[in-house]
C-alpha positions in Angstrom: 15.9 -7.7 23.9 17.8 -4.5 24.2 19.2 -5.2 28.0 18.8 -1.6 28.2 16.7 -0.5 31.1 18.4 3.4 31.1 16.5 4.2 28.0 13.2 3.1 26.7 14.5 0.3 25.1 11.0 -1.6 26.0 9.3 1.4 23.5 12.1 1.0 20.8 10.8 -3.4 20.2 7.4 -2.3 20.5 8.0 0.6 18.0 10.0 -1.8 15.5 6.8 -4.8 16.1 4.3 -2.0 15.5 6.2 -1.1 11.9 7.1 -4.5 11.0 3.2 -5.6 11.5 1.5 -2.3 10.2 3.5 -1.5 7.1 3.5 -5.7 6.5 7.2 -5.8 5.6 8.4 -8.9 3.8 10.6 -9.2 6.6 7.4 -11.1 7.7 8.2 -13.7 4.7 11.9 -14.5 6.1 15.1 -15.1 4.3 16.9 -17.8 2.7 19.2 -18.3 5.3 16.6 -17.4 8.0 17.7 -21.2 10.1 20.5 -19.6 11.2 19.1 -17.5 13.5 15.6 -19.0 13.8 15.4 -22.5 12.4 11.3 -22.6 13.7 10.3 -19.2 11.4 8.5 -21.1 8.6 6.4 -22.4 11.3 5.7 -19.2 12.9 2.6 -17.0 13.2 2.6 -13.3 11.8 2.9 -12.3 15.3 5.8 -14.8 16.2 7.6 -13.6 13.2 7.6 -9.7 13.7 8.4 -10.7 17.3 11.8 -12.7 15.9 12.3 -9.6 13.8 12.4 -7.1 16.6 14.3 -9.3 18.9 17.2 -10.1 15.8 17.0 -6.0 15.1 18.0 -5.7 18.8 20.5 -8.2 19.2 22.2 -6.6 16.0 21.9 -3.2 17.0 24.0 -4.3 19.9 26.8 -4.7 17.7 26.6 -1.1 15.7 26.1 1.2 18.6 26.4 -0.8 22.3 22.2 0.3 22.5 23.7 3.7 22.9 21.4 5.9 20.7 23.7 9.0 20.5 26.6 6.5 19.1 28.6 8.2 16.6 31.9 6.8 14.3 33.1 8.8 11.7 34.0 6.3 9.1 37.3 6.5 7.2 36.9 4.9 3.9 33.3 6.2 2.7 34.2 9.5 2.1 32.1 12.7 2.3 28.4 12.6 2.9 26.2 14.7 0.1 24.4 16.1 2.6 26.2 17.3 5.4 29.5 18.0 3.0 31.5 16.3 6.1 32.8 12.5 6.2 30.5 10.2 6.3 29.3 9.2 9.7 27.5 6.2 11.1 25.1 7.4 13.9 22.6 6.3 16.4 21.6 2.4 17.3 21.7 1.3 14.0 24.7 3.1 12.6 23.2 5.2 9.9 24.2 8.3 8.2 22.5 11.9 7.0 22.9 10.4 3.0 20.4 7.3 3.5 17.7 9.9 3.4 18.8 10.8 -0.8 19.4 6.6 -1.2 16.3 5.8 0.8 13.2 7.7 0.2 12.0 5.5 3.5 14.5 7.3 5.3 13.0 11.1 5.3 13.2 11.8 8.7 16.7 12.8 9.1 16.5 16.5 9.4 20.2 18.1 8.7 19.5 21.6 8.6 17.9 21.6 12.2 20.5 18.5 13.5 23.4 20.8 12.0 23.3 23.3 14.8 23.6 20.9 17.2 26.4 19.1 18.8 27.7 15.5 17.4 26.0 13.8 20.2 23.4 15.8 21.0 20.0 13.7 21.3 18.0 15.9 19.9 19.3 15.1 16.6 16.6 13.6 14.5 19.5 10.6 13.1 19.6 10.0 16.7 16.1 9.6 17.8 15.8 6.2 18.5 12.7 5.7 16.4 13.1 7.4 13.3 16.6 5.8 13.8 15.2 2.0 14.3 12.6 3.4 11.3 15.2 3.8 8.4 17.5 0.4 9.3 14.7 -1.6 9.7 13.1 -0.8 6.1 17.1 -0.5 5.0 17.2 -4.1 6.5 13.6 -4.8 4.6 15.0 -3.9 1.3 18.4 -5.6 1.9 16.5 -9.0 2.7 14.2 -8.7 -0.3 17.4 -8.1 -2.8 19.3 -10.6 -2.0 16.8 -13.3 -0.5 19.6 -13.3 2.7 20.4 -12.0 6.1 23.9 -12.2 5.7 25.6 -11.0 2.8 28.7 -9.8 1.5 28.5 -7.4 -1.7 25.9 -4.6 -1.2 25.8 -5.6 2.8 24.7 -2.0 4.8 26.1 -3.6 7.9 29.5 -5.1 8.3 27.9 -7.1 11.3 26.2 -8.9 8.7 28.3 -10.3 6.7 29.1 -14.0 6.4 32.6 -13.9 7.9 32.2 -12.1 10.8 31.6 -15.4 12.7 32.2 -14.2 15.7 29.0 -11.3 15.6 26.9 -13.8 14.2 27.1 -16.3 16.7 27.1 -13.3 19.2 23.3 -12.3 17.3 22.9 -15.8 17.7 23.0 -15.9 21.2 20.8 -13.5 22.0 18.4 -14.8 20.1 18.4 -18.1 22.3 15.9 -17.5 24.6 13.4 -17.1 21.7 11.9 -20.9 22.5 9.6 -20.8 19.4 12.3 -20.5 17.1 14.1 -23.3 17.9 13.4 -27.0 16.7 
């Protein structure tokens, strides 16, 4: 889990479970390369499975933004962002920025011209409420999964920490993942 008692990190899993189950993502189906984080998930029940979802969104959000929803890094090589007319920035726990609402129709709840007033880091941003946050990446992860059949990936990846050679994050997301008995042969 999130490891995050400050925040209410416990309403953040149930909130990812919740969407996972209700919306029936084919997260729910796994991955090709799913045995590397959970060599049990073919065995799994439905339940099981968004529960190995929530805990691998978790352990990876760990790596974007520290569990820190108002985390904020202006990225350098993407350019501006259509909608804000700035550089692009990643923002809260999963990193994501004001232009997956035009590439995502999923992803509507990122509300510029009433976050634009606001500070950078001010958490009343609606890209830095946790759960519309955990809302977008988690169908952005969805859709990622069910183009390319993998978790890790390098062309078309959203999220560096997933790619294939960052060995030492996956083992990391690994890791976490550990106490998750039922996952394990």
């Amino acid at each position: 889990g999130w490891d995050n008692p400050k925040k209410n990190s416990r309403d953040w899993s149930l909130h990812v479970y919740q969407m996972i189950l209700d919306r029936k993502l084919s997260l729910l189906r796994g991955a090709n390369d799913i045995a590397t984080f959970c060599p049990q998930f073919n065995n799994l029940s439905v339940e099981q499975r968004a529960y190995f979802w929530t805990a691998f969104v978790a352990a990876f959000a760990y790596y974007e933004s520290g569990w820190d929803p108002t985390a904020r890094m202006v990225e350098t090589t993407m350019g501006t962002d259509p909608v804000t007319g700035k550089q692009v920035a990643s923002e809260g726990l999963l990193q994501l920025s004001y232009q997956d609402g035009r590439n995502h129709s999923y992803c509507n709840e990122f509300d510029w011209s009433a976050d634009r007033k606001l500070s950078a880091r001010d958490p009343r941003k609606t890209i830095l409420d946790p759960f519309k946050n955990l809302s977008c990446g988690v169908q952005i992860l969805n859709r990622q999964i069910e183009r390319y059949g993998k978790i890790l990936i390098d062309k078309g990846a959203y999220w560096a920490v997933l790619k294939p050679h960052r060995k030492d994050r996956i083992s990391g997301i690994q890791k976490q993942l550990k106490p998750l008995t039922f996952c394990q042969p």
